[in-house]
C-alpha positions in Angstrom: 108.7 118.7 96.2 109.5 117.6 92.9 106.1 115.8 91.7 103.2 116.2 93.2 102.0 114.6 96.4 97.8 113.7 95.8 95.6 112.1 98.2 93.8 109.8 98.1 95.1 107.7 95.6 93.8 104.4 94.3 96.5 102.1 92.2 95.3 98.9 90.3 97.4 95.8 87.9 94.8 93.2 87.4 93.4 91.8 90.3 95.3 93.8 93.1 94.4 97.2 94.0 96.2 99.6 96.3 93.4 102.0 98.0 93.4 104.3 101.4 93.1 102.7 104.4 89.9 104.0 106.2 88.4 104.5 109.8 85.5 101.9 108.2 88.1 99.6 107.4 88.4 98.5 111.0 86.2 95.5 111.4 87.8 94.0 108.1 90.7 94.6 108.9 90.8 93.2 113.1 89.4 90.3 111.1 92.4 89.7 108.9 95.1 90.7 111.3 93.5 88.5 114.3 93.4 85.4 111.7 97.1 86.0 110.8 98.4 86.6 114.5 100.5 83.4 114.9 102.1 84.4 110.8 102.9 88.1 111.7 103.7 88.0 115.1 107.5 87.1 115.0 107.9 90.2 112.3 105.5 92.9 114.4 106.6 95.7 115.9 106.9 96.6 119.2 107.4 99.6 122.0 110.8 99.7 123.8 109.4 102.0 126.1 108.3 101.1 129.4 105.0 99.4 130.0 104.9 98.5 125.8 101.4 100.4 124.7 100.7 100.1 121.3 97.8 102.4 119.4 94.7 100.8 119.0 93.4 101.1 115.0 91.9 104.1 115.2 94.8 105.8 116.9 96.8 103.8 113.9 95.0 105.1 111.4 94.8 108.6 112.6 98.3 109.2 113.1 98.9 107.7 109.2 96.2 110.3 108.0 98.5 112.7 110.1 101.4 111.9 108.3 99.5 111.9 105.1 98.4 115.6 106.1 102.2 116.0 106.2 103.5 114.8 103.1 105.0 112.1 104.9 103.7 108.7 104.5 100.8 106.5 101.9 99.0 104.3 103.7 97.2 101.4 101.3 95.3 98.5 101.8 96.2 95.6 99.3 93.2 94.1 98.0 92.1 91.5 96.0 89.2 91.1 93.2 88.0 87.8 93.2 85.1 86.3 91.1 82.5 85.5 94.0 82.7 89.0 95.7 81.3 92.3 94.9 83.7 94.4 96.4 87.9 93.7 96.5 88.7 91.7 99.0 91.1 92.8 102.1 94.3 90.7 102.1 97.1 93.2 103.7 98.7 96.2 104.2 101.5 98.5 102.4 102.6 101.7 103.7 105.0 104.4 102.7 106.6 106.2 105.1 109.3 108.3 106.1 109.3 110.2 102.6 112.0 112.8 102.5 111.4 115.6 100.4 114.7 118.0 99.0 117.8 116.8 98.5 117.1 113.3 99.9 113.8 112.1 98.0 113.4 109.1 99.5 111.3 107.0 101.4 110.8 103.4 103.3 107.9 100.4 102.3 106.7 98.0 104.6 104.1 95.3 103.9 102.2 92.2 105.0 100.1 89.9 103.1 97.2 87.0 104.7 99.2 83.9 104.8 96.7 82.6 102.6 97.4 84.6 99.5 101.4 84.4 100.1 103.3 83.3 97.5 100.8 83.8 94.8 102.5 87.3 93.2 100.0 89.4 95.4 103.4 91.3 97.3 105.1 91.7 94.6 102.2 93.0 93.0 101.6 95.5 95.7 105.3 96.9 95.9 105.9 97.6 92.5 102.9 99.5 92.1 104.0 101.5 95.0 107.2 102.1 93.9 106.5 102.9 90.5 104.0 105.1 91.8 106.9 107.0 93.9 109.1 107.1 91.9 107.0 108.6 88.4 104.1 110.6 90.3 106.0 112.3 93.1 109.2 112.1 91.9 111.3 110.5 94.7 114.4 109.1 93.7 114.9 105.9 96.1 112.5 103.0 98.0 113.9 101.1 101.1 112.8 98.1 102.5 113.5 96.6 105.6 113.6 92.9 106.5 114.3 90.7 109.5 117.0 88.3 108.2 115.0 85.5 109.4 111.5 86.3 107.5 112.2 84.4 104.6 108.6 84.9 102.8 109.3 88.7 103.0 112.7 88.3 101.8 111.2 86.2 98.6 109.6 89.6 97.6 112.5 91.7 97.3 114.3 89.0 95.7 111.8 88.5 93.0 111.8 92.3 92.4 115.7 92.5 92.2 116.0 95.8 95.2 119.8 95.7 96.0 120.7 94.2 99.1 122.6 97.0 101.2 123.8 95.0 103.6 122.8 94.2 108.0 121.6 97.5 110.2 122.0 96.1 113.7 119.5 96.7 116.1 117.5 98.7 113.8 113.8 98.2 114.9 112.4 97.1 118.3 110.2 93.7 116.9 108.3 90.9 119.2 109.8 92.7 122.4 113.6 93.1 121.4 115.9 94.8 119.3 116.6 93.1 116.3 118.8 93.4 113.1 117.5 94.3 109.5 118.6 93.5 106.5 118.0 96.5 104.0 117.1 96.6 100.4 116.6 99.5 98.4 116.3 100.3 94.5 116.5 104.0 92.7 114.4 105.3 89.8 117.2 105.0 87.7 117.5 101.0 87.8 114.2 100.7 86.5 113.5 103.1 83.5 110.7 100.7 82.4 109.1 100.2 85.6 109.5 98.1 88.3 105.9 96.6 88.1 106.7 96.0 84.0 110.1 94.0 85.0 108.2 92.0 87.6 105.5 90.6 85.0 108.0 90.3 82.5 110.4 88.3 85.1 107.5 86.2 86.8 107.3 82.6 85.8 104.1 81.9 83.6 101.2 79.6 84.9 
């Protein structure tokens, strides 16, 4: 490894805060992902294989705190500080997975938001202080993401963030019970010396 790979890990820029997502989580987050069905259910993934079974959260969560174990994969809660709550409040998900150490250093981002919050700067948020966090703490070198060419509000994000578009991977992931193309965007560390959260609040428009 070239930088160090710490866990837990808790990341912060004003109001949104990366944290771990935990076993206790699981009421909050049923919660969330139940009142966002109908928003996330043309983008979920699904299980080619026969009879379809899908982990339950607590198999979910254990297999990410296996990959964790492994070197492998960051799984965060995005969460939100807001003025009438104690405690930040749950409003999606960001993982990091498939990080390859060596020659490679490199890994893939995925992320979903509560269709509430969307397009208020809370994804963009999230993924550049992932990234940065990659790329200056454990040293990797490039972040993919990987987008249905249809999921527009997901495609805003990289956008708004500048990651190179790479071009269609057909058939890539099995999603809502098919195989189904992806678009890929990626960045390296080198395209942003300052930052990639830094050129975010410097690019996003002002209130």
């Amino acid at each position: 490894m070239w930088g160090r790979f710490a866990w837990p890990v808790t990341l912060e820029a004003g109001n949104i805060l990366l944290r771990p997502l935990r076993h206790r989580d699981k009421r909050e987050w049923m919660e969330l992902r139940q009142r966002n069905a109908e928003w996330l259910a043309p983008w979920e993934a699904s299980n080619p294989a026969p009879g379809g079974y899908l982990p339950s959260y607590n198999e979910m969560v254990r297999a990410l705190n296996a990959q964790v174990r492994s070197s492998s994969a960051l799984p965060f809660v995005i969460a939100e500080r807001r003025e009438r709550t104690r405690r930040p409040v749950m409003v999606g998900q960001l993982t990091v997975s498939g990080i390859i150490w060596g020659s490679a250093l490199t890994a893939t981002l995925g992320y979903w938001v509560d269709r509430e919050r969307a397009g208020r700067g809370i994804a963009p948020t999230a993924v550049a202080l992932a990234t940065d966090y990659c790329f200056r703490e454990l040293g990797l070198h490039r972040m993919e993401i990987n987008i249905r060419p249809e999921n527009e509000a997901s495609l805003q994000v990289v956008r708004k963030l500048g990651f190179r578009d790479e071009g269609i991977r057909r058939a890539y992931l099995h999603i809502a019970g098919s195989w189904a193309d992806h678009r890929s965007f990626a960045l390296t560390a080198e395209e942003i010396p300052g930052g990639l959260l830094r050129r975010w609040r410097e690019s996003a428009p002002r209130a």
